[in-house]
C-alpha positions in Angstrom: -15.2 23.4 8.4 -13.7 22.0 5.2 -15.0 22.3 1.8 -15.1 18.8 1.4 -17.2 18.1 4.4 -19.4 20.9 3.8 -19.8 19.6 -0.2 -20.9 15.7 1.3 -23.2 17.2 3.6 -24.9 19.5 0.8 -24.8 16.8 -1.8 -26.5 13.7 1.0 -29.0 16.7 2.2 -29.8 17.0 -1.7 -30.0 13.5 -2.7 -32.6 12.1 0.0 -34.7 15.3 -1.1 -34.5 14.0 -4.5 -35.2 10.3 -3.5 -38.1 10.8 -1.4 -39.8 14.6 -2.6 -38.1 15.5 -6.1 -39.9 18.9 -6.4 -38.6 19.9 -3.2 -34.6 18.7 -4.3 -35.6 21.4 -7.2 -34.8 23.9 -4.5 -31.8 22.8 -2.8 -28.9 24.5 -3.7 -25.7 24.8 -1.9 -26.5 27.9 -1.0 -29.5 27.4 0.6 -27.5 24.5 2.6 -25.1 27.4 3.5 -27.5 29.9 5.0 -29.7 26.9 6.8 -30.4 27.0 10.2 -28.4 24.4 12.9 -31.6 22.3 13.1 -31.2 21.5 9.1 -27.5 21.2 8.4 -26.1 19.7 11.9 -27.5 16.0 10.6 -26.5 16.3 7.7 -22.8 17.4 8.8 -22.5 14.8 11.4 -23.1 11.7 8.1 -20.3 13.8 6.1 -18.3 13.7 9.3 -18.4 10.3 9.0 -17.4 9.6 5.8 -14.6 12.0 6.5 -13.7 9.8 9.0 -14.1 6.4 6.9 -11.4 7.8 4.0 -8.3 7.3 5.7 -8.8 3.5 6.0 -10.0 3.2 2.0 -6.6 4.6 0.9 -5.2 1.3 -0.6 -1.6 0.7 0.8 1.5 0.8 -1.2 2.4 -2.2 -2.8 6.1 -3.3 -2.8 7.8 -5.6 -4.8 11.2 -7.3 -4.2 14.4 -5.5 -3.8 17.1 -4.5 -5.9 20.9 -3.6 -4.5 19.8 -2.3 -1.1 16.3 -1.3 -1.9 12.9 -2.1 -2.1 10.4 0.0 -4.3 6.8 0.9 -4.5 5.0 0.7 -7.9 1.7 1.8 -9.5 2.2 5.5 -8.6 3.9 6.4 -12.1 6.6 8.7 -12.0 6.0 8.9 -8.0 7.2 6.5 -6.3 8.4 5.7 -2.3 11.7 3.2 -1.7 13.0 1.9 1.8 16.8 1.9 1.8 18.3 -0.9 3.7 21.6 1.3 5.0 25.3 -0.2 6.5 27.1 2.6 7.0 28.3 5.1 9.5 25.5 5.3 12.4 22.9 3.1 10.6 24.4 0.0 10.8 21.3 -2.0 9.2 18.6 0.9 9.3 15.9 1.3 7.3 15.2 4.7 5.6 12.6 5.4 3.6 12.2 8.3 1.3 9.0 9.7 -1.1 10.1 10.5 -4.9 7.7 12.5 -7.0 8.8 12.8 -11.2 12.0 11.2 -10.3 13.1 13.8 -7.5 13.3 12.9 -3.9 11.0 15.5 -2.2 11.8 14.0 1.2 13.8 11.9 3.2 12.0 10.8 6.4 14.0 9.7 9.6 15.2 8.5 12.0 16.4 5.0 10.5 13.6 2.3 11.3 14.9 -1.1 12.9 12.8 -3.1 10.7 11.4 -3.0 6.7 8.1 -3.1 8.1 8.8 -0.6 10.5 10.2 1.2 7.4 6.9 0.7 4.9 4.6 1.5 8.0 6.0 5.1 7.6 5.9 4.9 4.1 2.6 4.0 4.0 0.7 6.1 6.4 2.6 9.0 4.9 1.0 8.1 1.6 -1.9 7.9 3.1 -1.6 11.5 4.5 -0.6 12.8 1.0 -3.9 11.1 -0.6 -6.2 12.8 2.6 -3.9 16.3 1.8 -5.6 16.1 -1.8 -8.5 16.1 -0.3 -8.0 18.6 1.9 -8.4 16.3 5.0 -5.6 16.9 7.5 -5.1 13.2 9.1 
């Protein structure tokens, strides 16, 4: 059980308390979530499940702009940034590699070579997603 899921659960369990009895929200503390019995916390676990499950999807893709040389960049992550590598040498003739960048230092190089630049920022992306849902501490 993550943290995450078990915080969303505690905080909805909370909130219709305080929308529809606020004296009784008074008294729901995570705690009290915690040591609740099966009948009380499996609802509530089951709607933070869910929006466990919608946060991949709402992790806005990369956006690329045009290519310099032979590469295309990401922007809007500062420092941080992901680039496909269009690649014409040795066993790659015409491959697409992409690689992550954090504070200017590559931190990985992902293979093999993709056929395509979508193929390439496909990778990219759902990489990035997997970093964003890693912060989160939701293994995708």
């Amino acid at each position: 059980m993550t943290d995450l899921r078990e915080k969303l659960a505690c905080t909805l369990w909370h909130n219709e308390a305080a929308r529809s009895a606020p004296n009784v929200a008074r008294g729901r503390t995570p705690e009290e979530f915690s040591g609740s019995g099966d009948e009380s916390r499996v609802p509530w676990l089951h709607h933070a499940d869910a929006i466990i499950a919608a946060l991949p999807d709402m992790v806005t893709e990369l956006t690329w702009f045009g290519h310099e040389a032979d590469r295309y960049v990401v922007s809007a992550l500062g420092p941080s940034y992901y680039e496909v590598l269009v690649t014409n040498r040795l066993a790659y003739p015409c491959d697409y590699l992409w690689s992550a960048y954090y504070s200017g230092k590559r931190i990985t190089v992902e293979g093999p070579p993709q056929q395509s630049f979508a193929e390439a920022k496909a990778i990219a992306n759902a990489h990035h997603r997997a970093q964003v849902m890693r912060m989160l501490g939701v293994e995708v």
